[in-house]
CHARMM-style PDB file with segment names, atoms N, HN, CA, C and O in Angstrom:
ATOM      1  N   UNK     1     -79.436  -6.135  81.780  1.00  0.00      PROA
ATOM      2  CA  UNK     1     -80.238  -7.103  82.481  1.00  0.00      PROA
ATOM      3  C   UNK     1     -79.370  -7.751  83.552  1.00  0.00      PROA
ATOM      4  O   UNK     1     -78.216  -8.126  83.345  1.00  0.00      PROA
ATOM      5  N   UNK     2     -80.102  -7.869  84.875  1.00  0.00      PROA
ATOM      6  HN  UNK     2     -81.040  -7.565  85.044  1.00  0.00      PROA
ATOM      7  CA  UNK     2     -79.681  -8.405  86.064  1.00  0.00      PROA
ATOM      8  C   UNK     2     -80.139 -10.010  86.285  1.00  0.00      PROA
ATOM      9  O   UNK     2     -81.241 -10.509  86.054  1.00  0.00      PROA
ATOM     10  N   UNK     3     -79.117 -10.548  86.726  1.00  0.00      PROA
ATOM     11  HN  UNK     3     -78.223 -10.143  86.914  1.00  0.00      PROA
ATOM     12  CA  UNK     3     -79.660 -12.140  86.714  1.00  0.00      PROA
ATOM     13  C   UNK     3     -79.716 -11.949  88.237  1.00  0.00      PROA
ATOM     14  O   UNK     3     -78.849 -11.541  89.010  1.00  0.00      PROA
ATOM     15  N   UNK     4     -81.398 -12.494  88.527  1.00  0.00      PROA
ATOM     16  HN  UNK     4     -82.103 -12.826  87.899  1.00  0.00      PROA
ATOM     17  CA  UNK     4     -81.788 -12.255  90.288  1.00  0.00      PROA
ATOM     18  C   UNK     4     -81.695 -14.081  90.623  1.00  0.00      PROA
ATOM     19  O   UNK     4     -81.722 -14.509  91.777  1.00  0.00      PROA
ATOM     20  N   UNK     5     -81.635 -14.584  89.947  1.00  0.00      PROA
ATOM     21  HN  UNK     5     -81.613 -14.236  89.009  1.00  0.00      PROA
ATOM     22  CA  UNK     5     -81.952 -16.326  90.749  1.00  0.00      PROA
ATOM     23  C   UNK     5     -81.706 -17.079  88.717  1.00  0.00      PROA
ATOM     24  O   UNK     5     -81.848 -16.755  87.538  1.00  0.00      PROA
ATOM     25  N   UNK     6     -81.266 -18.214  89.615  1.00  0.00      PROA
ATOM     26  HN  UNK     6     -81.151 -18.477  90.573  1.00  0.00      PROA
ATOM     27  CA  UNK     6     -81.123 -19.317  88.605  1.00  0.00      PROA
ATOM     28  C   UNK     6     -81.647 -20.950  89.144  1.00  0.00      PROA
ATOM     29  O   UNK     6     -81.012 -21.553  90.009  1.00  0.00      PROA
ATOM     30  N   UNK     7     -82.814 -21.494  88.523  1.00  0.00      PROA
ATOM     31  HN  UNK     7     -83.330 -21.005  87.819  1.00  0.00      PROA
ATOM     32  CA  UNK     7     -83.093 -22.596  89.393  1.00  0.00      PROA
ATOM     33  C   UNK     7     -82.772 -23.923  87.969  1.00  0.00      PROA
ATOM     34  O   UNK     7     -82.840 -23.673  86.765  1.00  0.00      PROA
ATOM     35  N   UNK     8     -82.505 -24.987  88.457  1.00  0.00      PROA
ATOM     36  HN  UNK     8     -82.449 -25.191  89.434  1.00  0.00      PROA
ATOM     37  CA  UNK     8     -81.980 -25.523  87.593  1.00  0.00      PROA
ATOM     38  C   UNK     8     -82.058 -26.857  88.238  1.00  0.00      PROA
ATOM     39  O   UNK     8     -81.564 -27.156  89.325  1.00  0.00      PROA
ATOM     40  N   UNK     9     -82.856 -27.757  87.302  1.00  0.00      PROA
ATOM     41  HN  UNK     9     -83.257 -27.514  86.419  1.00  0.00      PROA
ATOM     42  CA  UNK     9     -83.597 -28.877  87.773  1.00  0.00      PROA
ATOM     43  C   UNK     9     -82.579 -30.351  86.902  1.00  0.00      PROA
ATOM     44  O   UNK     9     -82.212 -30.264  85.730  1.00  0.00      PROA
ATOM     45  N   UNK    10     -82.412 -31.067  87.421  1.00  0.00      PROA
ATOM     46  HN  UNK    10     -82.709 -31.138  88.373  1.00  0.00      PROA
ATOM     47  CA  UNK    10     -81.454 -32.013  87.547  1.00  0.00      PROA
ATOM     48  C   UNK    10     -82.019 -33.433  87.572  1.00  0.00      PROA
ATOM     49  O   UNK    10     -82.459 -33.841  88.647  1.00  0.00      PROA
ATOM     50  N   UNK    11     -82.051 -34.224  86.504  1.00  0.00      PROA
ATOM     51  HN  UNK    11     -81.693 -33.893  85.631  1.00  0.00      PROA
ATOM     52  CA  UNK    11     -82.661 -35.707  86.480  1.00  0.00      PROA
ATOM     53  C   UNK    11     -81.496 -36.508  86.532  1.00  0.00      PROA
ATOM     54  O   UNK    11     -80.330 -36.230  86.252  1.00  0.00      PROA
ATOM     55  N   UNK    12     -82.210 -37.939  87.092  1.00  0.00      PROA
ATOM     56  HN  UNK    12     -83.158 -38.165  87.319  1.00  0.00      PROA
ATOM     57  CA  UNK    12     -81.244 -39.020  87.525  1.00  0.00      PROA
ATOM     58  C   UNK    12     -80.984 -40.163  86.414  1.00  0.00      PROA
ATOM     59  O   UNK    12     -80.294 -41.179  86.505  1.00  0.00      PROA
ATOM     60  N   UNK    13     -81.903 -39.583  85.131  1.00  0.00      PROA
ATOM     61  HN  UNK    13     -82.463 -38.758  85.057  1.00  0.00      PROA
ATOM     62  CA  UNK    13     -82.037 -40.652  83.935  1.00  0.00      PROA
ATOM     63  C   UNK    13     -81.543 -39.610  83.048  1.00  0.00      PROA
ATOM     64  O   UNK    13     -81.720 -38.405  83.230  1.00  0.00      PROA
ATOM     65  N   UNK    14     -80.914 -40.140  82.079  1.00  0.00      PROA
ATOM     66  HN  UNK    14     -80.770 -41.119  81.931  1.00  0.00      PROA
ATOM     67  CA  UNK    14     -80.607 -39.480  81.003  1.00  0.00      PROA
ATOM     68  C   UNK    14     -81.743 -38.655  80.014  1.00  0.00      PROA
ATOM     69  O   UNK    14     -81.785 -37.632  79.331  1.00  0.00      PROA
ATOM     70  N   UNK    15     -82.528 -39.660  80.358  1.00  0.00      PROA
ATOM     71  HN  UNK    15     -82.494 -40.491  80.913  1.00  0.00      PROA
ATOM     72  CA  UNK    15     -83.911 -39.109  79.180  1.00  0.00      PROA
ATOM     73  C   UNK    15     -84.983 -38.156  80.062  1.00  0.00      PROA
ATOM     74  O   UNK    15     -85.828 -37.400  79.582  1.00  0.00      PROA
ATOM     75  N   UNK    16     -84.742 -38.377  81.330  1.00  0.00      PROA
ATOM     76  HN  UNK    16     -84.056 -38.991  81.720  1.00  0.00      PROA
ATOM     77  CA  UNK    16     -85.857 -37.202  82.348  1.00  0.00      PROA
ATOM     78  C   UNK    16     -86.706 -37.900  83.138  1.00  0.00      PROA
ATOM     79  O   UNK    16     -87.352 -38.791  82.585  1.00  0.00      PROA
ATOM     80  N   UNK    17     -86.876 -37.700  84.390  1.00  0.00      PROA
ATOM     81  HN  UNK    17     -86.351 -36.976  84.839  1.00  0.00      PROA
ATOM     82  CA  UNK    17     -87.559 -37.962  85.203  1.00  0.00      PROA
ATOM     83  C   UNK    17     -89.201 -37.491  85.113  1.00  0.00      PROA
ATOM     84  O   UNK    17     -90.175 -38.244  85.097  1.00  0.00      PROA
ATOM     85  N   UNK    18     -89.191 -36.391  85.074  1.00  0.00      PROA
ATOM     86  HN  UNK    18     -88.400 -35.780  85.088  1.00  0.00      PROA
ATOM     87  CA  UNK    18     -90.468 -35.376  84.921  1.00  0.00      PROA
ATOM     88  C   UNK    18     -90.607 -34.633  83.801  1.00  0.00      PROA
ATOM     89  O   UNK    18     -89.630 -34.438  83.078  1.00  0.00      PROA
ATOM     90  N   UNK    19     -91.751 -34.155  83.525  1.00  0.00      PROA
ATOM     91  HN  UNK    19     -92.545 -34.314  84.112  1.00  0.00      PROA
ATOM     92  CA  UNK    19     -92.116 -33.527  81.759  1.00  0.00      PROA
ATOM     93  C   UNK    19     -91.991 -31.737  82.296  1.00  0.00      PROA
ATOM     94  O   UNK    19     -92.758 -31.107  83.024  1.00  0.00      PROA
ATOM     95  N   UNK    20     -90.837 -31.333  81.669  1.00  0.00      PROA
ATOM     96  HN  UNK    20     -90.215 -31.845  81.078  1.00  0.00      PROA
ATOM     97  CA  UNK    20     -90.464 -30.145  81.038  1.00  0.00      PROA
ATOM     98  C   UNK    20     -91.567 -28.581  81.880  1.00  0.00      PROA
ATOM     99  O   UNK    20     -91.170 -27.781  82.727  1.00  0.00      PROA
ATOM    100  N   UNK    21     -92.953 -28.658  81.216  1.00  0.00      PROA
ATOM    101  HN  UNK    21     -93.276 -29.308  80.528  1.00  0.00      PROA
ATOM    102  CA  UNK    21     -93.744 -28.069  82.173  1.00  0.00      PROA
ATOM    103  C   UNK    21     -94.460 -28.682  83.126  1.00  0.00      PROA
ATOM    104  O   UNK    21     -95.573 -28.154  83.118  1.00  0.00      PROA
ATOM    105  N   UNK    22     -94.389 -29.758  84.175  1.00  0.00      PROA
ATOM    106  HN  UNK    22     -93.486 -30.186  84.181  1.00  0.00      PROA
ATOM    107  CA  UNK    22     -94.531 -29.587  85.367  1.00  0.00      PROA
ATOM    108  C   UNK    22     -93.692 -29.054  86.358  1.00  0.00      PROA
ATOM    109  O   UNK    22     -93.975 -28.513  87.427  1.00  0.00      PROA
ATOM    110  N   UNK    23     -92.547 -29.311  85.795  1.00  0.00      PROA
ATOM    111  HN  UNK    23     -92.316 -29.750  84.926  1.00  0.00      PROA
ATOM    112  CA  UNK    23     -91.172 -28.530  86.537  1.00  0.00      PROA
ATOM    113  C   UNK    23     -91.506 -26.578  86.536  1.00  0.00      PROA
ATOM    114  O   UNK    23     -91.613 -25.768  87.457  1.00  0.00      PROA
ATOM    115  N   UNK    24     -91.574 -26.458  85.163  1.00  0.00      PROA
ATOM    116  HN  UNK    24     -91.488 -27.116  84.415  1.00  0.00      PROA
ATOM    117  CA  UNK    24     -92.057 -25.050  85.294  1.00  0.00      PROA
ATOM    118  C   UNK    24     -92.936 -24.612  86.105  1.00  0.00      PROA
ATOM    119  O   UNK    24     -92.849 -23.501  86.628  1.00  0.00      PROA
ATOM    120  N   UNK    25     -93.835 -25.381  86.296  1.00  0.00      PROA
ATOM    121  HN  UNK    25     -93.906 -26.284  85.871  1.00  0.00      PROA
ATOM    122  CA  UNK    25     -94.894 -24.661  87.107  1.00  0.00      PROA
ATOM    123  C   UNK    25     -94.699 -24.640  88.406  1.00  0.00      PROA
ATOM    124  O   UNK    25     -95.674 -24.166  88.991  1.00  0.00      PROA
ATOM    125  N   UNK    26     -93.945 -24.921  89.013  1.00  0.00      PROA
ATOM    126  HN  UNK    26     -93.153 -25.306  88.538  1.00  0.00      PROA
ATOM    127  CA  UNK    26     -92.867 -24.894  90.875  1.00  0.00      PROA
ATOM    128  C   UNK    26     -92.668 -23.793  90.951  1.00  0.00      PROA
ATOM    129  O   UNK    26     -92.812 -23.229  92.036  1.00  0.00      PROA
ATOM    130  N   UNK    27     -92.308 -23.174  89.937  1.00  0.00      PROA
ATOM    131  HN  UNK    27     -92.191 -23.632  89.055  1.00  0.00      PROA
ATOM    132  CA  UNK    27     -91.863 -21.732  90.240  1.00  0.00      PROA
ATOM    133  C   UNK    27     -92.916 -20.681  89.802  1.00  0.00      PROA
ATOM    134  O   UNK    27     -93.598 -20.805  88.784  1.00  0.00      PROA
ATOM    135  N   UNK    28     -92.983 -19.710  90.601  1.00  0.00      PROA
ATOM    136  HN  UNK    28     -92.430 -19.610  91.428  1.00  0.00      PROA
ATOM    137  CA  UNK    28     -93.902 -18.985  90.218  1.00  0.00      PROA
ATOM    138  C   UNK    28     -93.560 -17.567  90.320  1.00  0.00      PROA
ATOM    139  O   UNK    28     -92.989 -17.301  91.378  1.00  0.00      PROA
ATOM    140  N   UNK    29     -93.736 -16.613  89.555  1.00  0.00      PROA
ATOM    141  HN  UNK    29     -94.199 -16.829  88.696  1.00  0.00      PROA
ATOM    142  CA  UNK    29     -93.370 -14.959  90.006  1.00  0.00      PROA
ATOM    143  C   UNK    29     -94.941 -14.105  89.793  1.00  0.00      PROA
ATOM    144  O   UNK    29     -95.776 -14.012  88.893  1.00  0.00      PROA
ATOM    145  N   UNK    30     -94.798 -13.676  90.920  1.00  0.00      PROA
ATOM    146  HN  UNK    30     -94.120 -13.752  91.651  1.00  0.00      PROA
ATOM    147  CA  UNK    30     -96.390 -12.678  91.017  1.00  0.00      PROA
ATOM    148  C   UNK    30     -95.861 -11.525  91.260  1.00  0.00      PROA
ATOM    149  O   UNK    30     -94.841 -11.313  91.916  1.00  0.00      PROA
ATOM    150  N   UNK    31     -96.800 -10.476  90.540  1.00  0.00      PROA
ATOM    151  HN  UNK    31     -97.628 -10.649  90.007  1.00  0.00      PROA
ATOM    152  CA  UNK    31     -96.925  -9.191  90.669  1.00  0.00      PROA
ATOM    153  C   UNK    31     -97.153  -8.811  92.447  1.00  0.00      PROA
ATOM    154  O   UNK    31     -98.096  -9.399  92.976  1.00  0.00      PROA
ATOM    155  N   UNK    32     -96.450  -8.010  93.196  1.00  0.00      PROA
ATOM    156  HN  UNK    32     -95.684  -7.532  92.766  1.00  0.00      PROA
ATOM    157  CA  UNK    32     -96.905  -7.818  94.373  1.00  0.00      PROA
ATOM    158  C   UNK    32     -98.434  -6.658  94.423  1.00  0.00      PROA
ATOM    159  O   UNK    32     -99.212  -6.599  95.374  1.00  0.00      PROA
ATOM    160  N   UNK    33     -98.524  -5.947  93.304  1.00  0.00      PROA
ATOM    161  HN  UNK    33     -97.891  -5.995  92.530  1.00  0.00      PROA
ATOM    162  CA  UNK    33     -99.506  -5.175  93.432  1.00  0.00      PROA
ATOM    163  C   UNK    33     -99.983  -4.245  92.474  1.00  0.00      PROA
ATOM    164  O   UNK    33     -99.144  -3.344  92.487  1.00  0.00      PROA
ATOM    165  N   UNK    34    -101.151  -3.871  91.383  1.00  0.00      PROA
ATOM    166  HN  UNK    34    -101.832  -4.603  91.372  1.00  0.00      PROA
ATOM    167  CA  UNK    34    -101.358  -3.815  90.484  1.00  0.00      PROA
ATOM    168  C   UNK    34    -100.778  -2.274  89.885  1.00  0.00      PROA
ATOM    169  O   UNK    34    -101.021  -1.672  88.839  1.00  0.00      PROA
ATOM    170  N   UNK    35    -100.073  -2.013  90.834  1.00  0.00      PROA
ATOM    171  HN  UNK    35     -99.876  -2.502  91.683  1.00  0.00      PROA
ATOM    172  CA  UNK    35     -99.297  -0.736  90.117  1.00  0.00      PROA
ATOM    173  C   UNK    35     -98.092  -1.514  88.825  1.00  0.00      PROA
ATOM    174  O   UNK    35     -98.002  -2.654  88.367  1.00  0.00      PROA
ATOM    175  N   UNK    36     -97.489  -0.515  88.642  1.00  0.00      PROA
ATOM    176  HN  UNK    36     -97.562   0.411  89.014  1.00  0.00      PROA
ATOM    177  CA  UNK    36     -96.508  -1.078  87.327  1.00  0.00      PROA
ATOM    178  C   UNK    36     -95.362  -1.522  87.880  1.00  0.00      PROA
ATOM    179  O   UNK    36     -94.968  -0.997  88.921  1.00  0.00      PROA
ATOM    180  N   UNK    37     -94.701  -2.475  87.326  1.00  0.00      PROA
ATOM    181  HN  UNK    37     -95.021  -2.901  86.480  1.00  0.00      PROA
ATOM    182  CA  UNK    37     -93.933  -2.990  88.375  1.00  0.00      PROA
ATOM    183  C   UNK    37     -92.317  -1.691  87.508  1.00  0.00      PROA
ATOM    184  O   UNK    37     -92.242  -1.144  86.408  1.00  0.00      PROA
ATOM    185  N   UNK    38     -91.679  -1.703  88.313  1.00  0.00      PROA
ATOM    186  HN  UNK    38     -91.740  -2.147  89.207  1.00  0.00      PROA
ATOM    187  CA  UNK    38     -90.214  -0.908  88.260  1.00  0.00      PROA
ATOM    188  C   UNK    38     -89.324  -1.081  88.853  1.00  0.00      PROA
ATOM    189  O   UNK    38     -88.562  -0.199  89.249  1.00  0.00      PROA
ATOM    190  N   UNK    39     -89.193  -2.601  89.105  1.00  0.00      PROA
ATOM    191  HN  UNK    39     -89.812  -3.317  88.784  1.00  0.00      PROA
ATOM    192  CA  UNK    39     -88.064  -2.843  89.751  1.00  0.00      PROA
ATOM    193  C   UNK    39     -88.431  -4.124  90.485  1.00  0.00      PROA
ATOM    194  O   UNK    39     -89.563  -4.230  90.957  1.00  0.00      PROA
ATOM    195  N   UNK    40     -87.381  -5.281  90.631  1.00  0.00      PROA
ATOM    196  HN  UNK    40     -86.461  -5.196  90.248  1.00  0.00      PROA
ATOM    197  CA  UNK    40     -87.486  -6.733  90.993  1.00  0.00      PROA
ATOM    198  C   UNK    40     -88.465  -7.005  91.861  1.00  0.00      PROA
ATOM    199  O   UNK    40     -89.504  -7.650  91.719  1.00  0.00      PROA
ATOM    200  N   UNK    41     -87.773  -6.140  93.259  1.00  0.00      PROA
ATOM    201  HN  UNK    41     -86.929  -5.616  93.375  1.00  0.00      PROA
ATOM    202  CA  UNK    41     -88.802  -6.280  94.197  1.00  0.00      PROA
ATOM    203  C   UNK    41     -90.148  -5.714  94.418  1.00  0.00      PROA
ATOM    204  O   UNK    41     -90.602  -5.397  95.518  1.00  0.00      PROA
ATOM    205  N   UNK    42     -90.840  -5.599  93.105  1.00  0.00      PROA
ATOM    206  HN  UNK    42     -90.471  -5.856  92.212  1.00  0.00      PROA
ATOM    207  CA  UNK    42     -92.178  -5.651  93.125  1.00  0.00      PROA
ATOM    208  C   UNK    42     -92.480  -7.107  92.585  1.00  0.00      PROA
ATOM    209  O   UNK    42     -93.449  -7.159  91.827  1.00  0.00      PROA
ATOM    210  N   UNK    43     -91.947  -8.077  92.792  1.00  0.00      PROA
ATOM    211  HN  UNK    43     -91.160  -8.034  93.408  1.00  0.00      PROA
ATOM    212  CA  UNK    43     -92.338  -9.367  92.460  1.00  0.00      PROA
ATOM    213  C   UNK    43     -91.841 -10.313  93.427  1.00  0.00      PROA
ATOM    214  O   UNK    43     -90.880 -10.196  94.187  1.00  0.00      PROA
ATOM    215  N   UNK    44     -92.544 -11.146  93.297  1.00  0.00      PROA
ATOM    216  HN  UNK    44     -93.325 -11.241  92.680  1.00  0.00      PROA
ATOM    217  CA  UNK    44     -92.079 -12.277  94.427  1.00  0.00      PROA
ATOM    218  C   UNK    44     -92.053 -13.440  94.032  1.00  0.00      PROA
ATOM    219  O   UNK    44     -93.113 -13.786  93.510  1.00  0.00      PROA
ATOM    220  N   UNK    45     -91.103 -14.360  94.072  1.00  0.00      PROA
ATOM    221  HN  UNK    45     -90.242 -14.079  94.497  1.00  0.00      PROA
ATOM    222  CA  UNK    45     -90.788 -15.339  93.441  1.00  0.00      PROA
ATOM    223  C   UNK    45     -90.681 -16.827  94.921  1.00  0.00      PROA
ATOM    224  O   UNK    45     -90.088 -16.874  95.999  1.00  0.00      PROA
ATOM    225  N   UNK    46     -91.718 -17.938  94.078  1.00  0.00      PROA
ATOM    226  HN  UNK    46     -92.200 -17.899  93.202  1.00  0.00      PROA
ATOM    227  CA  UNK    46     -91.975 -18.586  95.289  1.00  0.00      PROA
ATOM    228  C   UNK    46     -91.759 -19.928  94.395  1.00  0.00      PROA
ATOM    229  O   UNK    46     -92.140 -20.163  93.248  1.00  0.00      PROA
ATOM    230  N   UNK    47     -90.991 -20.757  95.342  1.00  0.00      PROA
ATOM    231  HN  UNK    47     -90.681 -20.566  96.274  1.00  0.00      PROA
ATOM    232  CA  UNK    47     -91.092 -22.409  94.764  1.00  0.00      PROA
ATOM    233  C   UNK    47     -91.854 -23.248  95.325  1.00  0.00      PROA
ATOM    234  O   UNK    47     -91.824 -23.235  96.556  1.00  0.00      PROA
ATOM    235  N   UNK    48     -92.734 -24.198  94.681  1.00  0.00      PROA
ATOM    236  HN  UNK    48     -92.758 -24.209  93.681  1.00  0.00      PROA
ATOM    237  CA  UNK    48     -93.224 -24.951  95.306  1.00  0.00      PROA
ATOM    238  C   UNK    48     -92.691 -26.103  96.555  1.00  0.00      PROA
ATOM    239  O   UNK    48     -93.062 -27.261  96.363  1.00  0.00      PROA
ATOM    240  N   UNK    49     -92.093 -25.914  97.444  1.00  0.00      PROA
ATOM    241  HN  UNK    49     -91.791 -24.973  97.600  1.00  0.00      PROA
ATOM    242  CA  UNK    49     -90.994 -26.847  98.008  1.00  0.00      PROA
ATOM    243  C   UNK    49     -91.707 -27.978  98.376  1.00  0.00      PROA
ATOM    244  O   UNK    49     -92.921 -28.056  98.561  1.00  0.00      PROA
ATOM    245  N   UNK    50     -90.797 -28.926  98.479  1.00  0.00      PROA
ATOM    246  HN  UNK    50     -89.810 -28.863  98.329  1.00  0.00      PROA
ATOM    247  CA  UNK    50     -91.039 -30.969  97.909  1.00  0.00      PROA
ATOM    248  C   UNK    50     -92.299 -31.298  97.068  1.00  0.00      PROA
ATOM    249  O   UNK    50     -93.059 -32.193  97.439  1.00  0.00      PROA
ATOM    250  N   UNK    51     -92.490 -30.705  96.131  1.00  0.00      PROA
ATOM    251  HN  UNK    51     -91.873 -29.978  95.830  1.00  0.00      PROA
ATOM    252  CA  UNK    51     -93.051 -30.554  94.941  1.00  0.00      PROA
ATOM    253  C   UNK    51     -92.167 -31.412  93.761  1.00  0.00      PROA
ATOM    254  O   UNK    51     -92.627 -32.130  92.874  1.00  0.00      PROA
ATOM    255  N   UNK    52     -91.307 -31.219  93.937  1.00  0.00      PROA
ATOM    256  HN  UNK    52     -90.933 -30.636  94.658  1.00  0.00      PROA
ATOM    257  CA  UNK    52     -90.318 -31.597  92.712  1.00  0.00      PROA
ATOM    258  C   UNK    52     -90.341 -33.559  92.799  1.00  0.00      PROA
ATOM    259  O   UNK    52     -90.069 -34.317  93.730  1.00  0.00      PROA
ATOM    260  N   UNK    53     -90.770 -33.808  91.449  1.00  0.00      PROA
ATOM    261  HN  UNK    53     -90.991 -33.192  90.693  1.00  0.00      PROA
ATOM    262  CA  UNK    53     -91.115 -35.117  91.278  1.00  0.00      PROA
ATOM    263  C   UNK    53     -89.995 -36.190  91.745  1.00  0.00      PROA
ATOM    264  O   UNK    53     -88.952 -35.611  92.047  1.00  0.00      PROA
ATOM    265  N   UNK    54     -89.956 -37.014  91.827  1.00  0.00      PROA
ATOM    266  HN  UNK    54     -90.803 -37.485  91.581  1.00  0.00      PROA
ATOM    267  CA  UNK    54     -88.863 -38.567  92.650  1.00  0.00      PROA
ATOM    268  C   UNK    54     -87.450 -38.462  91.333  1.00  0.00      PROA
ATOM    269  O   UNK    54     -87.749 -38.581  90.145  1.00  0.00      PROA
ATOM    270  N   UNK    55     -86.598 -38.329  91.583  1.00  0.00      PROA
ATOM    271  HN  UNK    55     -86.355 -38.232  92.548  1.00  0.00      PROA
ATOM    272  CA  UNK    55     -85.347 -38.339  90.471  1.00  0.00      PROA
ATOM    273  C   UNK    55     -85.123 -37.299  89.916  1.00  0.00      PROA
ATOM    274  O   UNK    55     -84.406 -37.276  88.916  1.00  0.00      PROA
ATOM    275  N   UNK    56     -85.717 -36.118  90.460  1.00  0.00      PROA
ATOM    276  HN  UNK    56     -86.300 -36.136  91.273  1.00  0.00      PROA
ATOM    277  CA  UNK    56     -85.529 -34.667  90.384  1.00  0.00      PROA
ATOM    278  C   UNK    56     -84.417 -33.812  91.369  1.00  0.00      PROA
ATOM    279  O   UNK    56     -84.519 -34.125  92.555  1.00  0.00      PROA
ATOM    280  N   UNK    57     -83.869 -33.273  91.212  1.00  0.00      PROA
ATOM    281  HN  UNK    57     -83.786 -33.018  90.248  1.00  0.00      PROA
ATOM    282  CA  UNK    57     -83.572 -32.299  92.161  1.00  0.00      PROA
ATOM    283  C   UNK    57     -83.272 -30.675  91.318  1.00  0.00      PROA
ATOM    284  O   UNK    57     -82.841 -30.350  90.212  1.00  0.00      PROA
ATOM    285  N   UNK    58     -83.753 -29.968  92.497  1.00  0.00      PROA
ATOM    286  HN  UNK    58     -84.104 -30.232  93.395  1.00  0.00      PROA
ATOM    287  CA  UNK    58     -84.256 -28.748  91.995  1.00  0.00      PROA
ATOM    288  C   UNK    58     -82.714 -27.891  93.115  1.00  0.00      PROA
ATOM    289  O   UNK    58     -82.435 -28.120  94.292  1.00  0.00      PROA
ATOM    290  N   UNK    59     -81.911 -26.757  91.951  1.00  0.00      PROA
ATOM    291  HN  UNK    59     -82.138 -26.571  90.995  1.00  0.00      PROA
ATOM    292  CA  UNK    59     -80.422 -26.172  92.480  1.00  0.00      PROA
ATOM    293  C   UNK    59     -80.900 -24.962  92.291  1.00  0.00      PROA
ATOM    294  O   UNK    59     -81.336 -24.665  91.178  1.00  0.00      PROA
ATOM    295  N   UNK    60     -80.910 -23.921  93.477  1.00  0.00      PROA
ATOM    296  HN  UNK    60     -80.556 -24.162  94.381  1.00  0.00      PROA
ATOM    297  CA  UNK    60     -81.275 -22.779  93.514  1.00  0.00      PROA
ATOM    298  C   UNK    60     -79.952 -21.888  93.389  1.00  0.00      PROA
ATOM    299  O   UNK    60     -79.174 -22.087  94.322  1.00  0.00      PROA
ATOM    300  N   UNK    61     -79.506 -20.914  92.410  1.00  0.00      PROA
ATOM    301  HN  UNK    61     -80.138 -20.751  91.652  1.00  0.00      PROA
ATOM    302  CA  UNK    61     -78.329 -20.325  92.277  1.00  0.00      PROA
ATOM    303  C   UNK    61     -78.407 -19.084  92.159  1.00  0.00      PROA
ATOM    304  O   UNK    61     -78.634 -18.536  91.080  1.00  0.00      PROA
ATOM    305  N   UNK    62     -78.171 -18.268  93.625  1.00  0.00      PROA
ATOM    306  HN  UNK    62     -77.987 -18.713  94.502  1.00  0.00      PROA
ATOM    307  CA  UNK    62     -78.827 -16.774  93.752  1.00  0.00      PROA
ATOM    308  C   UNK    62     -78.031 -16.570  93.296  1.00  0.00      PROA
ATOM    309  O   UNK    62     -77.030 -17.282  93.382  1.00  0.00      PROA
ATOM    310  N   UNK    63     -78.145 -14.608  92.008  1.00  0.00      PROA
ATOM    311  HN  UNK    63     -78.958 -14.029  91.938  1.00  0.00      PROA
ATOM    312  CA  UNK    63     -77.351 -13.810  91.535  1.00  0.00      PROA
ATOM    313  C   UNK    63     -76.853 -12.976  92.620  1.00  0.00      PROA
ATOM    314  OT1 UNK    63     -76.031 -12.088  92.389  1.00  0.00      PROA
TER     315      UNK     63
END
């Protein structure tokens, strides 16, 4: 297994700014097309940008 991206969300309070799955849902990976996928780039991976709630910050860490 290949690590393609690492996103990694960062609060300014100890206990969390934002709830766990709204953060998840920023990111999204879609099938590009209903064949079988076989390989990364049949997917596309999109963030919601300034989406990310107030005391958040969202660290994108390409493989």
């Amino acid at each position: 297994m290949i690590m393609r991206g690492l996103y990694v969300f960062k609060h300014g309070s100890e206990l969390g700014n934002a709830l766990a799955h709204k953060l998840f849902e920023l990111i999204q990976a879609k099938k590009n097309s209903d064949e079988p996928a076989r390989d990364f780039a049949d997917y596309t991976v999109s963030v919601k940008e300034g989406a990310t709630p107030a005391g958040v910050t969202l660290q994108r860490k390409v493989g």
